[in-house]
C-alpha positions as CSV (number, residue, x, y, z in Angstrom):
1,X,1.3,-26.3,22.2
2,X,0.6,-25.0,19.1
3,X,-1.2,-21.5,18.6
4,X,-5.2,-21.9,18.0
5,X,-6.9,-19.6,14.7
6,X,-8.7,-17.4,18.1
7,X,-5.0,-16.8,19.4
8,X,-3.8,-16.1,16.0
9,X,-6.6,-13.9,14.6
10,X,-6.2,-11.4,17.2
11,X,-3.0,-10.3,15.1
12,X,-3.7,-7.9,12.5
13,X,-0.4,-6.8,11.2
14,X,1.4,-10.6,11.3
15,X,0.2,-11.9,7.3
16,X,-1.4,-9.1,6.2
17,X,-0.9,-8.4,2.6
18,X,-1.8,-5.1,2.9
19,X,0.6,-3.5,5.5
20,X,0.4,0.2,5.5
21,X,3.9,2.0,7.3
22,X,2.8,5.0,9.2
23,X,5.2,7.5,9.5
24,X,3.9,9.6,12.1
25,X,4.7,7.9,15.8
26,X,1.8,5.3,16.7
27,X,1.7,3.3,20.0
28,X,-1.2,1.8,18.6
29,X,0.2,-0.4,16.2
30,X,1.8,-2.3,19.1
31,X,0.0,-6.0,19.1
32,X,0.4,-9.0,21.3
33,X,0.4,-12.7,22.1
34,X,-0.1,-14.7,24.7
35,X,3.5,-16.2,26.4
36,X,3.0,-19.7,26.9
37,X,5.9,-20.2,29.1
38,X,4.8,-17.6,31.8
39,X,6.5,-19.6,34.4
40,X,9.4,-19.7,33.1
41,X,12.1,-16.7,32.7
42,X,13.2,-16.2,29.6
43,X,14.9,-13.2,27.7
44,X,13.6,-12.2,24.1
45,X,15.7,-9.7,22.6
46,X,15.3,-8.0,18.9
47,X,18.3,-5.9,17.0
48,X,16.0,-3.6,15.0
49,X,19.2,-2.1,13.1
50,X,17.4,0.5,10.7
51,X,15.6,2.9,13.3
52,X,15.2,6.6,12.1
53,X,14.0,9.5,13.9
54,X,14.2,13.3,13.5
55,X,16.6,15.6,15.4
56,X,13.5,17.7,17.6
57,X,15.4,21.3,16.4
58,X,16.9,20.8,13.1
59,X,14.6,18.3,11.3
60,X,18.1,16.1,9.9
61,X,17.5,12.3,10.5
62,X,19.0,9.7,13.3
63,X,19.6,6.4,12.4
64,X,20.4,3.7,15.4
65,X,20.0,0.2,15.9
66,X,17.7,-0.4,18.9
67,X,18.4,-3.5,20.8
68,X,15.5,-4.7,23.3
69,X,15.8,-7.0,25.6
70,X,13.1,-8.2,27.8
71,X,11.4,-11.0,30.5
72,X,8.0,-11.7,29.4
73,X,5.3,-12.3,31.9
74,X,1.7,-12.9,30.4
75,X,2.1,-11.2,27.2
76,X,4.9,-10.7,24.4
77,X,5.2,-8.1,21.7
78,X,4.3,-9.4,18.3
79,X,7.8,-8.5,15.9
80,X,6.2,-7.5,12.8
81,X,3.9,-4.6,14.7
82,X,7.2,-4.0,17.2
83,X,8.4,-3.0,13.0
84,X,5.4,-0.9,12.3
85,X,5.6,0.7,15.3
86,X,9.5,1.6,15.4
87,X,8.8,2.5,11.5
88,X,6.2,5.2,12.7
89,X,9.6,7.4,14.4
90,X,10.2,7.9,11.0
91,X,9.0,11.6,11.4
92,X,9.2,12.0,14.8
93,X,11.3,15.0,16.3
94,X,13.1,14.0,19.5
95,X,16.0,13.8,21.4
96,X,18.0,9.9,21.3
97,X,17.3,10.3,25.0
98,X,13.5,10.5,24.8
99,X,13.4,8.0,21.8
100,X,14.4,5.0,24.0
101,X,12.8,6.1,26.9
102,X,9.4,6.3,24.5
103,X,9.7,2.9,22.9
104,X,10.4,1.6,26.8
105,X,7.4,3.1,28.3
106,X,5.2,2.0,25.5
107,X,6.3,-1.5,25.8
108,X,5.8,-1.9,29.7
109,X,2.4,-0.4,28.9
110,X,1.5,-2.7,26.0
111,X,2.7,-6.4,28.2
112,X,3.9,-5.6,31.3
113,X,7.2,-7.4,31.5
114,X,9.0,-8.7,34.4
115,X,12.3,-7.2,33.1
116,X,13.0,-4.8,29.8
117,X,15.8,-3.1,28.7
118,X,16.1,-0.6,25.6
119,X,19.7,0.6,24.2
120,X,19.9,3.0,20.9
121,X,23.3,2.9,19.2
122,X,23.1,6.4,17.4
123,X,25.2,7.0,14.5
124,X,27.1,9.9,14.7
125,X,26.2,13.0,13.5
126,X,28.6,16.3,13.8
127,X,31.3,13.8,15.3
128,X,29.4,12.3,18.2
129,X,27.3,9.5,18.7
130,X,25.5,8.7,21.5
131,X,24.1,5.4,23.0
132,X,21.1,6.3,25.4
133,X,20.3,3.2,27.7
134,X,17.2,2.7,29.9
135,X,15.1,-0.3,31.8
136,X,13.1,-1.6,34.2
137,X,12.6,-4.1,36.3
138,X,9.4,-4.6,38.4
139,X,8.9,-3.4,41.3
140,X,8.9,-5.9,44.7
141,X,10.6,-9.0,42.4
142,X,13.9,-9.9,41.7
143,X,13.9,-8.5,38.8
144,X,13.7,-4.8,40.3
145,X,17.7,-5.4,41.7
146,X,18.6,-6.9,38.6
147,X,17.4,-3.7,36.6
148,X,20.0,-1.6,39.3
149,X,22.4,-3.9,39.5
150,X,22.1,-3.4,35.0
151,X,21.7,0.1,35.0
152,X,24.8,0.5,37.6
153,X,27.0,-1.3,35.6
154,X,26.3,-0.5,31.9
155,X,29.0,0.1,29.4
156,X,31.7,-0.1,32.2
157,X,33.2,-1.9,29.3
158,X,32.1,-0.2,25.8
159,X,32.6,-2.0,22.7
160,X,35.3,-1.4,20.5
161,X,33.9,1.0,17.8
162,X,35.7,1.2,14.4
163,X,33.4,3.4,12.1
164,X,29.5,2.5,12.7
C-alpha cells in the first residue's frame, strides 16, 4: 500500500527545499492526497497551535491554536500545505468568527469530507478570549446528525482554563 512517485509528485509543497510562506491569505496553497482507506471512517485531526491573524479594525495580531478534526472520504489535506496555508492568515484582517468559518469552507471545498469540524482557541486580548466553533457534516449521511448532535452539545463542559 505504499504511495507510488505519480501519487507523490502531485505534492509540491511536501520536500520542497524552497518553501516560500505567503503572508497574504491563499486557498491555493491547499494540496491533496488520495485516502486509501475510503471505506473506512476514520477521524484525522491536527493542533496547529501557532495561528495568527489580524483584528479586521485595529490591525493588532490574534494568536489561537486551531484544532481540525475531520472524516475523510476520497481525499485528505496534505499537513505541510494545511501549514502554508494557515501561515498565509498572517496578515489577514478578520473577525475569530470568520477565521474558522474560512479555514472550514476552504477545506470542504478542497476534499469534500464526510465530517469536519474547526475550533479556534483565541488568546485573550483586552480580557476576553473567545473560542469560535463550526462544522459540517454531509448532507443525507449519518454524518449530517452527528454534526447537530456536535454542534448542540459543544463546550456544555469547557475546559478548565488557568492562563492560555
Amino acid at each position: 500500500m505504499n504511495r507510488t512517485s505519480e501519487e507523490l509528485s502531485q505534492l509540491a509543497s511536501l520536500g520542497s527545499q524552497h518553501t516560500t510562506y505567503r503572508q497574504d491569505y491563499d486557498p491555493g496553497l491547499l494540496e491533496t492526497f488520495d485516502n486509501k482507506h475510503p471505506g473506512r471512517d476514520y477521524f484525522v485531526k491536527f493542533n496547529c497551535p501557532e495561528f495568527t491573524s489580524l483584528c479586521p479594525k485595529t490591525g493588532q495580531p490574534d494568536y489561537a491554536t486551531i484544532y481540525i478534526s475531520y472524516v475523510p472520504d476520497q481525499k485528505m489535506v496534505e499537513s505541510k500545505s494545511l501549514k502554508l496555508y494557515l501561515f498565509s492568515f498572517r496578515n489577514h484582517g478578520d473577525f475569530h468568527e470568520d477565521c474558522v468559518n474560512i479555514i472550514m469552507d476552504d477545506l470542504i471545498s478542497l476534499m469534500n469530507p464526510k465530517y469536519i469540524e474547526v475550533w479556534g482557541k483565541f488568546l485573550p486580548r483586552g480580557g476576553i478570549s473567545i473560542d469560535p466553533y463550526c462544522n459540517y457534516g454531509r448532507q443525507g449521511t449519518p454524518w449530517e446528525q452527528v454534526a447537530w448532535q456536535r454542534l448542540s452539545q459543544h463546550d456544555l463542559y469547557p475546559e478548565k482554563v488557568d492562563n492560555r
